[in-house]
PDB file of N, CA, C and O in Angstrom:
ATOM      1  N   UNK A   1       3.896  20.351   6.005  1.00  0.00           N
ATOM      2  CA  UNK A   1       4.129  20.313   7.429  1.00  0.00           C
ATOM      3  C   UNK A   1       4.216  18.850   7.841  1.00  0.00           C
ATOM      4  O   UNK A   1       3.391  18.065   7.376  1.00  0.00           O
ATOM      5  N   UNK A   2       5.322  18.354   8.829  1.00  0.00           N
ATOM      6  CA  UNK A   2       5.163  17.289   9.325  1.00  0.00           C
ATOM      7  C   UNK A   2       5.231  17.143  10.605  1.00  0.00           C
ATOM      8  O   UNK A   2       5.858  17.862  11.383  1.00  0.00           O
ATOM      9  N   UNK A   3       4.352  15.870  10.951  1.00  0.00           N
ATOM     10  CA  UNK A   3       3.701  15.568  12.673  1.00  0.00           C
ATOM     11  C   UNK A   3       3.939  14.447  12.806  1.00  0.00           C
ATOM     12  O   UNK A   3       3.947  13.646  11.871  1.00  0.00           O
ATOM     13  N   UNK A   4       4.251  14.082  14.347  1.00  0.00           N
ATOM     14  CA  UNK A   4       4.496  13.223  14.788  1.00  0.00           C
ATOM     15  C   UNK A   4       3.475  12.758  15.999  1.00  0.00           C
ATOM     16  O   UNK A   4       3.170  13.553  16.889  1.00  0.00           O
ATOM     17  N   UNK A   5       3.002  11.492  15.964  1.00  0.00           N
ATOM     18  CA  UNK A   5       2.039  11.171  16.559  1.00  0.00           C
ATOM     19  C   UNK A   5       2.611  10.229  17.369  1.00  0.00           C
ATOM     20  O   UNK A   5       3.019   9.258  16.732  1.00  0.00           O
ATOM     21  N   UNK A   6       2.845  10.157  18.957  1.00  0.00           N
ATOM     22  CA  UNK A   6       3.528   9.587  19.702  1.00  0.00           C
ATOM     23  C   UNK A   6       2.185   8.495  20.637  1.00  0.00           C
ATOM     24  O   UNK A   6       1.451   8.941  21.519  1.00  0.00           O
ATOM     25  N   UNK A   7       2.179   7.343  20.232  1.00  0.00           N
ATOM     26  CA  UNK A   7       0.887   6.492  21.199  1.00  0.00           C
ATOM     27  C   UNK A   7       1.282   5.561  22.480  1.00  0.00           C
ATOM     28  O   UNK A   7       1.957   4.588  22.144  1.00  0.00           O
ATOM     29  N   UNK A   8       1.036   5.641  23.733  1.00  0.00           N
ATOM     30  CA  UNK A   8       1.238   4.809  24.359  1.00  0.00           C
ATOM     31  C   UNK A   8       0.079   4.439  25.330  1.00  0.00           C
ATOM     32  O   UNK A   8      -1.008   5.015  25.344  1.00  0.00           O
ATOM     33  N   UNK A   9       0.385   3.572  26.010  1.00  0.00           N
ATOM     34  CA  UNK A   9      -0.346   3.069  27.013  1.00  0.00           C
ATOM     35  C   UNK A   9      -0.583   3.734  27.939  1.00  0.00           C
ATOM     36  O   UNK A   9       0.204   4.583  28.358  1.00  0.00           O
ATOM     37  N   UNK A  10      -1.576   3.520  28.390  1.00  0.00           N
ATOM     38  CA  UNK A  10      -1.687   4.713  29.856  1.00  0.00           C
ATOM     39  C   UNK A  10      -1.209   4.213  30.941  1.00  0.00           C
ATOM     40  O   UNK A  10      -1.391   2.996  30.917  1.00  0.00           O
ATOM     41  N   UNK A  11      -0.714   4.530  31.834  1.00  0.00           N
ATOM     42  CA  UNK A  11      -0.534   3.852  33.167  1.00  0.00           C
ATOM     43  C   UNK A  11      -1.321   3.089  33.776  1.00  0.00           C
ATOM     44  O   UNK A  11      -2.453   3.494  34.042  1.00  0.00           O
ATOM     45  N   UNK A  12      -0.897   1.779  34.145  1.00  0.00           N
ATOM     46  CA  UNK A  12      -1.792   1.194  35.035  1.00  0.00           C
ATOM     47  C   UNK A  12      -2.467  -0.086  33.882  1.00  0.00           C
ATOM     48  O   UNK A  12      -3.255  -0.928  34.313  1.00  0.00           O
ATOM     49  N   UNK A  13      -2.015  -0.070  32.362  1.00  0.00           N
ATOM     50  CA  UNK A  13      -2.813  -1.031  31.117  1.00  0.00           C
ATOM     51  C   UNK A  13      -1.468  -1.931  31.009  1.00  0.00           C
ATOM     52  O   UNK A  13      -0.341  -1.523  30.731  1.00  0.00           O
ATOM     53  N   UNK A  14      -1.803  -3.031  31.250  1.00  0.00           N
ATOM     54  CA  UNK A  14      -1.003  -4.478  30.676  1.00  0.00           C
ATOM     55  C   UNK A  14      -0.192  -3.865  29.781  1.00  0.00           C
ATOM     56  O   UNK A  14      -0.615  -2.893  29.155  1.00  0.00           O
ATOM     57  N   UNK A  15       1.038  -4.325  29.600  1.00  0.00           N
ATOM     58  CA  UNK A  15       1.783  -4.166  28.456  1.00  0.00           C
ATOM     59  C   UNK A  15       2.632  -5.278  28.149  1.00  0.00           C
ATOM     60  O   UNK A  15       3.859  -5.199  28.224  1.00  0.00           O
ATOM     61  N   UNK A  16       1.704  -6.831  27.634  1.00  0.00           N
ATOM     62  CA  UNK A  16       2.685  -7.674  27.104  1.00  0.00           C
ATOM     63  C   UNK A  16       3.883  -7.813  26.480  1.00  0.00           C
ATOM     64  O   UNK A  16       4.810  -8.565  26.781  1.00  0.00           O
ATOM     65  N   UNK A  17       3.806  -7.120  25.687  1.00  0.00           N
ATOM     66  CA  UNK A  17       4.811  -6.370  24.509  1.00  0.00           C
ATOM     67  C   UNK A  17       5.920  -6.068  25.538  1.00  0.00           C
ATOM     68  O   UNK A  17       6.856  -6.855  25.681  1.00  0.00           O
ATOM     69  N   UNK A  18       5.853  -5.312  26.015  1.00  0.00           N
ATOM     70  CA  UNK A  18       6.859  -4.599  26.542  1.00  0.00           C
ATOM     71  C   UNK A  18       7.783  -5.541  27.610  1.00  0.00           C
ATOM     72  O   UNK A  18       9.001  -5.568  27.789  1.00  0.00           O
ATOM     73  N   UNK A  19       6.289  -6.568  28.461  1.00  0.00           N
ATOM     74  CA  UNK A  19       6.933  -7.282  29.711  1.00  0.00           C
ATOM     75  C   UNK A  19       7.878  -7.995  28.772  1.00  0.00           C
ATOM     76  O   UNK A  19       9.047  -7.822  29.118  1.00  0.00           O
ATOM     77  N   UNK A  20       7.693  -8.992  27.331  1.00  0.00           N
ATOM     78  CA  UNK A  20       8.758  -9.720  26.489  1.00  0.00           C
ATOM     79  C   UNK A  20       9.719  -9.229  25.874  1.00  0.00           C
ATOM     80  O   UNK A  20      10.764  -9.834  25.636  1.00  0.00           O
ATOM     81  N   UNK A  21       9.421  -7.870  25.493  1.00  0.00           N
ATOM     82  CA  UNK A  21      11.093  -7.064  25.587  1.00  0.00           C
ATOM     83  C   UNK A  21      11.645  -7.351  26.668  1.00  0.00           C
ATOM     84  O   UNK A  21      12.430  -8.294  26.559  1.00  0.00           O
ATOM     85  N   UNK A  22      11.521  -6.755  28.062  1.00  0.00           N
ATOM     86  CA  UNK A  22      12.496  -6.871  29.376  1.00  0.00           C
ATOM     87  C   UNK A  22      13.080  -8.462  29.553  1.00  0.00           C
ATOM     88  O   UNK A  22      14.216  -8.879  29.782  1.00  0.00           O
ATOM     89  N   UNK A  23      11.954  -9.064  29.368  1.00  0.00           N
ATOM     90  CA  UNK A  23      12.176 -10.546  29.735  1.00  0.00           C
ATOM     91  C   UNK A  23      13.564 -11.372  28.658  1.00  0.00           C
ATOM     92  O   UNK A  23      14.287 -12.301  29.017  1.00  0.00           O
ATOM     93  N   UNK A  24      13.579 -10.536  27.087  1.00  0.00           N
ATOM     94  CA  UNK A  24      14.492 -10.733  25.890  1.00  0.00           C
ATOM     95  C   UNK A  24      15.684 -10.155  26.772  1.00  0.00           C
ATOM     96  O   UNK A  24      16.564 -10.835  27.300  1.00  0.00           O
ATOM     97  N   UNK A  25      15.547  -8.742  26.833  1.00  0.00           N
ATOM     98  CA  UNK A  25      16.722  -7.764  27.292  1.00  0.00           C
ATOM     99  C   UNK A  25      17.857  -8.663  28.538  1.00  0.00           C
ATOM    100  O   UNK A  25      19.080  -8.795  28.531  1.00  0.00           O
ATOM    101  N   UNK A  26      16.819  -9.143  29.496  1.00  0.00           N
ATOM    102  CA  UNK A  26      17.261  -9.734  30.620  1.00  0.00           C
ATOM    103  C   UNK A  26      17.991 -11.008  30.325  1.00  0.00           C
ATOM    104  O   UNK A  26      18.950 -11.127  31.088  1.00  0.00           O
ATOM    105  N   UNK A  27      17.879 -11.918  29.551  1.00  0.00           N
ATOM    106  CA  UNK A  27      18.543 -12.915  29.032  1.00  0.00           C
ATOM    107  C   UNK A  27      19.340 -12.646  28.185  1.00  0.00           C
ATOM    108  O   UNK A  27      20.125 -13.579  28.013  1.00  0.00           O
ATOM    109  N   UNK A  28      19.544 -11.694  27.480  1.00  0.00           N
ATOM    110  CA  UNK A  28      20.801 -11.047  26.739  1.00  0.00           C
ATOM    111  C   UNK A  28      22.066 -10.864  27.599  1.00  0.00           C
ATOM    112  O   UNK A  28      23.259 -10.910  27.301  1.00  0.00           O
ATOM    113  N   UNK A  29      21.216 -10.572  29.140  1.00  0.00           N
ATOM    114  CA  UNK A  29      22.284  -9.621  29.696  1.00  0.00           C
ATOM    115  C   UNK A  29      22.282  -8.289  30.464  1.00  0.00           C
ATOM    116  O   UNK A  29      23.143  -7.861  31.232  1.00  0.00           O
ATOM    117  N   UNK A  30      21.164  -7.749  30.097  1.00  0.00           N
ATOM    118  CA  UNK A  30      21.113  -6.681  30.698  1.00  0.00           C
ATOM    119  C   UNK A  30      20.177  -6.321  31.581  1.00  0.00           C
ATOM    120  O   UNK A  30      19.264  -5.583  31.211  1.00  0.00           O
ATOM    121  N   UNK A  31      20.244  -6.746  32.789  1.00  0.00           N
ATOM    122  CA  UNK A  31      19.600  -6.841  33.932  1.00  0.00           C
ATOM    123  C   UNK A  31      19.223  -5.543  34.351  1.00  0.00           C
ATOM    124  O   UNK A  31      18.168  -5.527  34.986  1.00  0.00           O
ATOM    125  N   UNK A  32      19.728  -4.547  34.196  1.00  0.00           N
ATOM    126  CA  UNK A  32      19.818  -3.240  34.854  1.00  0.00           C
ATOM    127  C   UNK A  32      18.408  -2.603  34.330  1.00  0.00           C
ATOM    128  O   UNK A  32      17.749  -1.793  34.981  1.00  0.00           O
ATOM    129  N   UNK A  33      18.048  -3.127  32.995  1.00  0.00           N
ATOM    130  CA  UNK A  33      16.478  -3.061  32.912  1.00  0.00           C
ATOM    131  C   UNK A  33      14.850  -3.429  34.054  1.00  0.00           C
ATOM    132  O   UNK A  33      14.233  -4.327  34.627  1.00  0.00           O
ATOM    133  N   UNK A  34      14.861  -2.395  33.856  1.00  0.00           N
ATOM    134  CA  UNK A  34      13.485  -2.633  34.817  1.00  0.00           C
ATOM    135  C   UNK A  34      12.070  -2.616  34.355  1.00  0.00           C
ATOM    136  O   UNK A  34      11.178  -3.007  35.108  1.00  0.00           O
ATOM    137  N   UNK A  35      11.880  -2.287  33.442  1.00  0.00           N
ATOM    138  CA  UNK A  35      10.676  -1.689  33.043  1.00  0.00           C
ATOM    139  C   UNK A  35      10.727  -1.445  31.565  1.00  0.00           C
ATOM    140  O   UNK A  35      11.654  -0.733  31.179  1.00  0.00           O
ATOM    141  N   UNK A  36       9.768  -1.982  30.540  1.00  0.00           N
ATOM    142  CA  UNK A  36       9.919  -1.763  29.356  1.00  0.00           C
ATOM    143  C   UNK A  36       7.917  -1.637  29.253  1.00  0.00           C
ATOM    144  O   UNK A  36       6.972  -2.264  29.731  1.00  0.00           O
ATOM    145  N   UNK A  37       8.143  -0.208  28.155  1.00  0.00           N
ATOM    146  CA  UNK A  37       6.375  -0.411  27.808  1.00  0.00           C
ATOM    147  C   UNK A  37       6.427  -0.120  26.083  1.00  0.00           C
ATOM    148  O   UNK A  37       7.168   0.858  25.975  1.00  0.00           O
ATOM    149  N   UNK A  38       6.190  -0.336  25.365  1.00  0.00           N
ATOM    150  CA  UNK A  38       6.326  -0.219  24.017  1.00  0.00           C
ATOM    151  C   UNK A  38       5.305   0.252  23.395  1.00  0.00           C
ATOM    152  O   UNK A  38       4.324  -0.485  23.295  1.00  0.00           O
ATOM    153  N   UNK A  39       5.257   1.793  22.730  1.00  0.00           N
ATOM    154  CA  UNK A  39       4.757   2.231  22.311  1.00  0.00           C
ATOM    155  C   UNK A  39       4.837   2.618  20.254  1.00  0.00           C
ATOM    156  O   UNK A  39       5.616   2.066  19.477  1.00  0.00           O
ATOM    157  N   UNK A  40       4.155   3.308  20.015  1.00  0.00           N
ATOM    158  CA  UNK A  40       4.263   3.600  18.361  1.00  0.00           C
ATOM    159  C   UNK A  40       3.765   4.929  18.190  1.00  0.00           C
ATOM    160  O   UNK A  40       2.903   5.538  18.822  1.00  0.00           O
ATOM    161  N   UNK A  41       4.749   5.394  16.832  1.00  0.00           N
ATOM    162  CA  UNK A  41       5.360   6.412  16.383  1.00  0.00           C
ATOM    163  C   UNK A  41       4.844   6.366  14.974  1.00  0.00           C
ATOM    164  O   UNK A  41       5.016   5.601  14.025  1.00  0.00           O
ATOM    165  N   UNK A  42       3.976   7.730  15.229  1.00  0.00           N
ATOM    166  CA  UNK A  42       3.263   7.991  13.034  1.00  0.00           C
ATOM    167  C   UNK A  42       3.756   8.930  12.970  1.00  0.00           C
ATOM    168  O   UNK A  42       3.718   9.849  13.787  1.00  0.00           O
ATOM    169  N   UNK A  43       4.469   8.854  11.704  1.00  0.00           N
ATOM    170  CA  UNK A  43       4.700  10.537  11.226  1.00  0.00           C
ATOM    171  C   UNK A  43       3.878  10.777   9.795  1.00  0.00           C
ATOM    172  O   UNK A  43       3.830  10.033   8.816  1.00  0.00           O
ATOM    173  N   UNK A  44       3.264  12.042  10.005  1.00  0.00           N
ATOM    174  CA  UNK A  44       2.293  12.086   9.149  1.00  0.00           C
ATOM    175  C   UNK A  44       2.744  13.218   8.141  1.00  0.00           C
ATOM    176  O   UNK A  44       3.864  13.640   8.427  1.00  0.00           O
ATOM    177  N   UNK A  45       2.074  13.927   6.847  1.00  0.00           N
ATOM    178  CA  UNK A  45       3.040  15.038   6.264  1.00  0.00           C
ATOM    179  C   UNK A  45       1.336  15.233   6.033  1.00  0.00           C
ATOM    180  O   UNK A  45       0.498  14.352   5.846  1.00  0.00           O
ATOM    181  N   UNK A  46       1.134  16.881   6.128  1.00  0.00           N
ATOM    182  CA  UNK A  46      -0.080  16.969   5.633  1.00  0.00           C
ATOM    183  C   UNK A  46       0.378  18.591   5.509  1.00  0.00           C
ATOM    184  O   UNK A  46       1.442  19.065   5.910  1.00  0.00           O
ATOM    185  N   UNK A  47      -0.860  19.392   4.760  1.00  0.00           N
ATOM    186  CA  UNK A  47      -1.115  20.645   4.421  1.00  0.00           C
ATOM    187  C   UNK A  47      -2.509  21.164   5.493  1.00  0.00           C
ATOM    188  O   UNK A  47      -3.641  20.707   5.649  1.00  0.00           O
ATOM    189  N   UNK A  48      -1.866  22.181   6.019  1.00  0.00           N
ATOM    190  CA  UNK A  48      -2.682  22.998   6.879  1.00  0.00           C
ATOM    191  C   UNK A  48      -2.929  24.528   6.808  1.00  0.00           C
ATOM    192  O   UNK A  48      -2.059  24.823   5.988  1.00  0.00           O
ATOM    193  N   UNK A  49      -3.362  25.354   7.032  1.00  0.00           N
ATOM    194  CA  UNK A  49      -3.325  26.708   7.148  1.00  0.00           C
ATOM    195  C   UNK A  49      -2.099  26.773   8.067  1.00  0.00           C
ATOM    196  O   UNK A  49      -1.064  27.340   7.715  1.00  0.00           O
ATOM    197  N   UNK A  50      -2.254  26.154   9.294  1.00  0.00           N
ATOM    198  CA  UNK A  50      -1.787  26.922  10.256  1.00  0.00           C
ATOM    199  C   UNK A  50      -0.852  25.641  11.033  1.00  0.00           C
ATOM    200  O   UNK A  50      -1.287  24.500  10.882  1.00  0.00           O
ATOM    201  N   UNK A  51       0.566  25.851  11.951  1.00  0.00           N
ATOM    202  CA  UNK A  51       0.429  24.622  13.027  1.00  0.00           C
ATOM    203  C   UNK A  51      -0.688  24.356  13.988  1.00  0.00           C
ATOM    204  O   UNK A  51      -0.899  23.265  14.517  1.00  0.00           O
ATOM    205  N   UNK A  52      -1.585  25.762  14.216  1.00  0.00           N
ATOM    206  CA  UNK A  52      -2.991  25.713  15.500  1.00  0.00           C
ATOM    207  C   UNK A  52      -3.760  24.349  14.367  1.00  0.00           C
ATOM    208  O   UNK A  52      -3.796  23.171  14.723  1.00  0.00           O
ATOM    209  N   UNK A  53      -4.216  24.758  13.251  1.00  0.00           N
ATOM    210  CA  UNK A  53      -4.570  23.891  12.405  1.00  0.00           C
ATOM    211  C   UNK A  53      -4.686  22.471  12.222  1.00  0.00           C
ATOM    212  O   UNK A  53      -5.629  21.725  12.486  1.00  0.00           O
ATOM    213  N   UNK A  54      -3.250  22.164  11.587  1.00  0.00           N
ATOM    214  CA  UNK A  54      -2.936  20.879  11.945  1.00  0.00           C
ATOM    215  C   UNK A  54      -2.594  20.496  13.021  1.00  0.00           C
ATOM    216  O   UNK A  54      -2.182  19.339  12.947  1.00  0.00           O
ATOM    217  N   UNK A  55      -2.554  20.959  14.148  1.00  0.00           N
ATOM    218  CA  UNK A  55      -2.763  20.517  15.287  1.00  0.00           C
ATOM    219  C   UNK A  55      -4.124  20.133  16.066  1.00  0.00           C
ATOM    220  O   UNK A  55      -4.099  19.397  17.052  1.00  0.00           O
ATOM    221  N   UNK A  56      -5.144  20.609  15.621  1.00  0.00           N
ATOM    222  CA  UNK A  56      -6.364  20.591  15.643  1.00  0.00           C
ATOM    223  C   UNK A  56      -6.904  18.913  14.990  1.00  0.00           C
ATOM    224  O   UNK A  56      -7.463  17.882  15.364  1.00  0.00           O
ATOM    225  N   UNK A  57      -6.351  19.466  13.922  1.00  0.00           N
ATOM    226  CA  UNK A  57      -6.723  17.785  12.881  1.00  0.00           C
ATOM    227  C   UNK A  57      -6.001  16.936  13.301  1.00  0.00           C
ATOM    228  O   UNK A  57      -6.442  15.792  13.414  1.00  0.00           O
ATOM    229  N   UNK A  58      -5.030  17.159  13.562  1.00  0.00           N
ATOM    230  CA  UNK A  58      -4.198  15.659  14.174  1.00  0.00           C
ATOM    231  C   UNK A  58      -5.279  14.927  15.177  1.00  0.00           C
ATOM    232  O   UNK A  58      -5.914  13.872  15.159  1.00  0.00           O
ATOM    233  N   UNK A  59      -5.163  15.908  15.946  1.00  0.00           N
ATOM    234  CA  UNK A  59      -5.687  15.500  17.643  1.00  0.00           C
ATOM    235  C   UNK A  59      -7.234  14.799  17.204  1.00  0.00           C
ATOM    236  O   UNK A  59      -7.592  13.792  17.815  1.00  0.00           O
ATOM    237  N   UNK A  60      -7.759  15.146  16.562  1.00  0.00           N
ATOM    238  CA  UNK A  60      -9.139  14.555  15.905  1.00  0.00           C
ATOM    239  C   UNK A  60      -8.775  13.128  15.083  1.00  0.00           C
ATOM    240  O   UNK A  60      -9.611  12.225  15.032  1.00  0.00           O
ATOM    241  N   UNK A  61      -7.662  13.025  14.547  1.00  0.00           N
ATOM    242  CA  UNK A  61      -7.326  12.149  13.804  1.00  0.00           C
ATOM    243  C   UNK A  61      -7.287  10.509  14.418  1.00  0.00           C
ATOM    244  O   UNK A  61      -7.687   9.383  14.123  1.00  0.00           O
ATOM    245  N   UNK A  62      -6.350  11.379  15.699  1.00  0.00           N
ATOM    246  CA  UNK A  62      -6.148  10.475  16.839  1.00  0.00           C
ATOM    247  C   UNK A  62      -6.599   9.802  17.735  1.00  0.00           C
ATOM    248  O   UNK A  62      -6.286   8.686  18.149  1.00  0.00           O
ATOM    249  N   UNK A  63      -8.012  11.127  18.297  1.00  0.00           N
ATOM    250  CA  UNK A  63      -8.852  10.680  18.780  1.00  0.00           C
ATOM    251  C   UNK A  63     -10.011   9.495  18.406  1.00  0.00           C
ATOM    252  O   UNK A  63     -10.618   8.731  19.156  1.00  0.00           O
ATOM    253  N   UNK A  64     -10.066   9.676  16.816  1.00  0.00           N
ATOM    254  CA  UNK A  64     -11.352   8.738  15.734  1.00  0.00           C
ATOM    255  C   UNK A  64     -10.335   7.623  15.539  1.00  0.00           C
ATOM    256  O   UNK A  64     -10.824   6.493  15.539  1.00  0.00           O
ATOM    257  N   UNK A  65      -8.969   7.716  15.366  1.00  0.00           N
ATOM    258  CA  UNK A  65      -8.612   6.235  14.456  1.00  0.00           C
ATOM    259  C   UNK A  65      -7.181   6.178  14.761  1.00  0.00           C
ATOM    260  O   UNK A  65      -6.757   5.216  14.121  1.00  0.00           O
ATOM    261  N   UNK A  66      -6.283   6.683  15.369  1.00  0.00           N
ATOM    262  CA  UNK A  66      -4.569   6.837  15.557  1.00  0.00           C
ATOM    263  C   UNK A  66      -4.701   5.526  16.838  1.00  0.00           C
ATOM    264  O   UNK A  66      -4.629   4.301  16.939  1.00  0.00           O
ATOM    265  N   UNK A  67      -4.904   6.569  17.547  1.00  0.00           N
ATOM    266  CA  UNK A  67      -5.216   5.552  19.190  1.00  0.00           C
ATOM    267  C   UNK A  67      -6.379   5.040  19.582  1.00  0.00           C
ATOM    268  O   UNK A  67      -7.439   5.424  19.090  1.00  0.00           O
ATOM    269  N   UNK A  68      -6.314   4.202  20.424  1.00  0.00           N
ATOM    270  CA  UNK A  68      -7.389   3.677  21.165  1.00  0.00           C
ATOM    271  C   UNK A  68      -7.562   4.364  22.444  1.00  0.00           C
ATOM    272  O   UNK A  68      -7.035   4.004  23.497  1.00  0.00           O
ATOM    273  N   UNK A  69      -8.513   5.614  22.258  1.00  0.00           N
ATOM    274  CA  UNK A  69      -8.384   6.360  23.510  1.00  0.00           C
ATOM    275  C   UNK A  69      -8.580   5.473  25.345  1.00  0.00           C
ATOM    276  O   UNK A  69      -8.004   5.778  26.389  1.00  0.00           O
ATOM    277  N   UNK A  70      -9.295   4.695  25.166  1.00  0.00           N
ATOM    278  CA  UNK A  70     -10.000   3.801  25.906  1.00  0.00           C
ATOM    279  C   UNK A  70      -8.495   3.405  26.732  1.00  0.00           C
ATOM    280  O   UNK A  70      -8.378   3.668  27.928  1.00  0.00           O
ATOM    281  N   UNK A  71      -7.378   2.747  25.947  1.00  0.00           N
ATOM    282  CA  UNK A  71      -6.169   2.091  26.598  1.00  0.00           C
ATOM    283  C   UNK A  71      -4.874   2.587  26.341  1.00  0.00           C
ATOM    284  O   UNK A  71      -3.924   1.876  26.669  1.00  0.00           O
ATOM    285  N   UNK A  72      -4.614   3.969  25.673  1.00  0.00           N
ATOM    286  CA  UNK A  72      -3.519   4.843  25.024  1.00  0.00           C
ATOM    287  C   UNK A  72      -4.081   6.157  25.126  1.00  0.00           C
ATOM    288  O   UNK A  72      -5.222   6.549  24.879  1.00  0.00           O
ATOM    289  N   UNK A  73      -3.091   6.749  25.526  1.00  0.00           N
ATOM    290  CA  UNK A  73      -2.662   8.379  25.293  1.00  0.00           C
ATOM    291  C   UNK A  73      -1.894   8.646  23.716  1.00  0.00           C
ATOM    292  O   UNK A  73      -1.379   7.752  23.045  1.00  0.00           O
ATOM    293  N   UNK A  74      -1.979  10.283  23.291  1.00  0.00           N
ATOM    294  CA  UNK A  74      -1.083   9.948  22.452  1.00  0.00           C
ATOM    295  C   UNK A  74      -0.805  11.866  23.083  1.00  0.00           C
ATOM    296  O   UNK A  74      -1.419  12.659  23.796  1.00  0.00           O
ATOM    297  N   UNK A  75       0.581  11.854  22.218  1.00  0.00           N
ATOM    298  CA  UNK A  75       0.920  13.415  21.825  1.00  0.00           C
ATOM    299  C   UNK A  75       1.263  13.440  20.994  1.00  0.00           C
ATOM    300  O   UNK A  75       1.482  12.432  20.322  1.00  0.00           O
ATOM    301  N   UNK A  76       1.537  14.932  20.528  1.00  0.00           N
ATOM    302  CA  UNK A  76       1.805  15.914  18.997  1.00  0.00           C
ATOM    303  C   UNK A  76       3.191  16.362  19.361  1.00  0.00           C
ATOM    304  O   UNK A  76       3.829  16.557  20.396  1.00  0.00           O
ATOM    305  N   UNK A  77       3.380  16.439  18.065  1.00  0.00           N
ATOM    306  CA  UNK A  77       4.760  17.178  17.592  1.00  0.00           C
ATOM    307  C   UNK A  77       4.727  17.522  16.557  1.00  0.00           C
ATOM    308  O   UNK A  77       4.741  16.568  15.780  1.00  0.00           O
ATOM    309  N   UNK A  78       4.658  19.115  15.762  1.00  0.00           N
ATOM    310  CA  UNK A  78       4.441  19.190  14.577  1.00  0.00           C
ATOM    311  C   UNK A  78       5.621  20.434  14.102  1.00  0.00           C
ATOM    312  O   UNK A  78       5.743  21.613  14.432  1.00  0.00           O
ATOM    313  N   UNK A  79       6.267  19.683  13.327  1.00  0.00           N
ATOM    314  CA  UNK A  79       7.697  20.372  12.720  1.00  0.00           C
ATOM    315  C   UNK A  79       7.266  20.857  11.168  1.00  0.00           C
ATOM    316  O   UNK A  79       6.694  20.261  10.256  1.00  0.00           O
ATOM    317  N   UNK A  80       7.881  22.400  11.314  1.00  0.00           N
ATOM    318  CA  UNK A  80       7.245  23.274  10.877  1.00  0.00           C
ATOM    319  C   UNK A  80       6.012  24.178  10.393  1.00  0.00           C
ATOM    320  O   UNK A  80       4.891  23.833  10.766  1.00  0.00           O
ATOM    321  N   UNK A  81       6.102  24.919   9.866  1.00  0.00           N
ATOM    322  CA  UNK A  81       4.540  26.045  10.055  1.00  0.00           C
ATOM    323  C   UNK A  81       4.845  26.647  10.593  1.00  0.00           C
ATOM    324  O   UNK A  81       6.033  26.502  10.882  1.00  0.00           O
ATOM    325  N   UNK A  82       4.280  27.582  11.083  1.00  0.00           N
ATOM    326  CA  UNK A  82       4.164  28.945  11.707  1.00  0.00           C
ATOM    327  C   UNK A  82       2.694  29.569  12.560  1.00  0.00           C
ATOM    328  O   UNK A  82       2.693  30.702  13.041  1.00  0.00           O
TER     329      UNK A  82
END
């Protein structure tokens, strides 16, 4: 089974990263940018009983060591299982 672990910032948390993308983007040229926040993408492959399963373990995964719950959200996506 494979999952996708989507992390970002929560609303309202600094996002340096992101302000120096727009600020890159904008000197390229493309002004029409407004807003950049930059987040990260795990894809994980694991063995589960179930998708309830590995969905279960992900979210634990995420919660102990994926994200920093404190300054990131994350969500699931888990392609295939049943």
């Amino acid at each position: 089974m494979k999952a996708k672990v989507y992390i970002t910032l929560k609303d309202g948390v600094l996002d340096p990263q992101g302000k120096a993308v727009m600020g890159a983007l904008d000197s390229l040229g493309y002004s029409e940018v407004k807003d950049v926040r930059v987040g990260k993408l795990m894809e994980l492959e694991l063995s589960a009983a179930s998708k309830e399963e590995a969905e279960k373990r992900i979210r634990e995964m995420s919660e102990k060591l994926l994200a920093n719950t404190v300054v990131e959200e994350f969500s699931i996506e888990i392609e295939g299982g049943e």
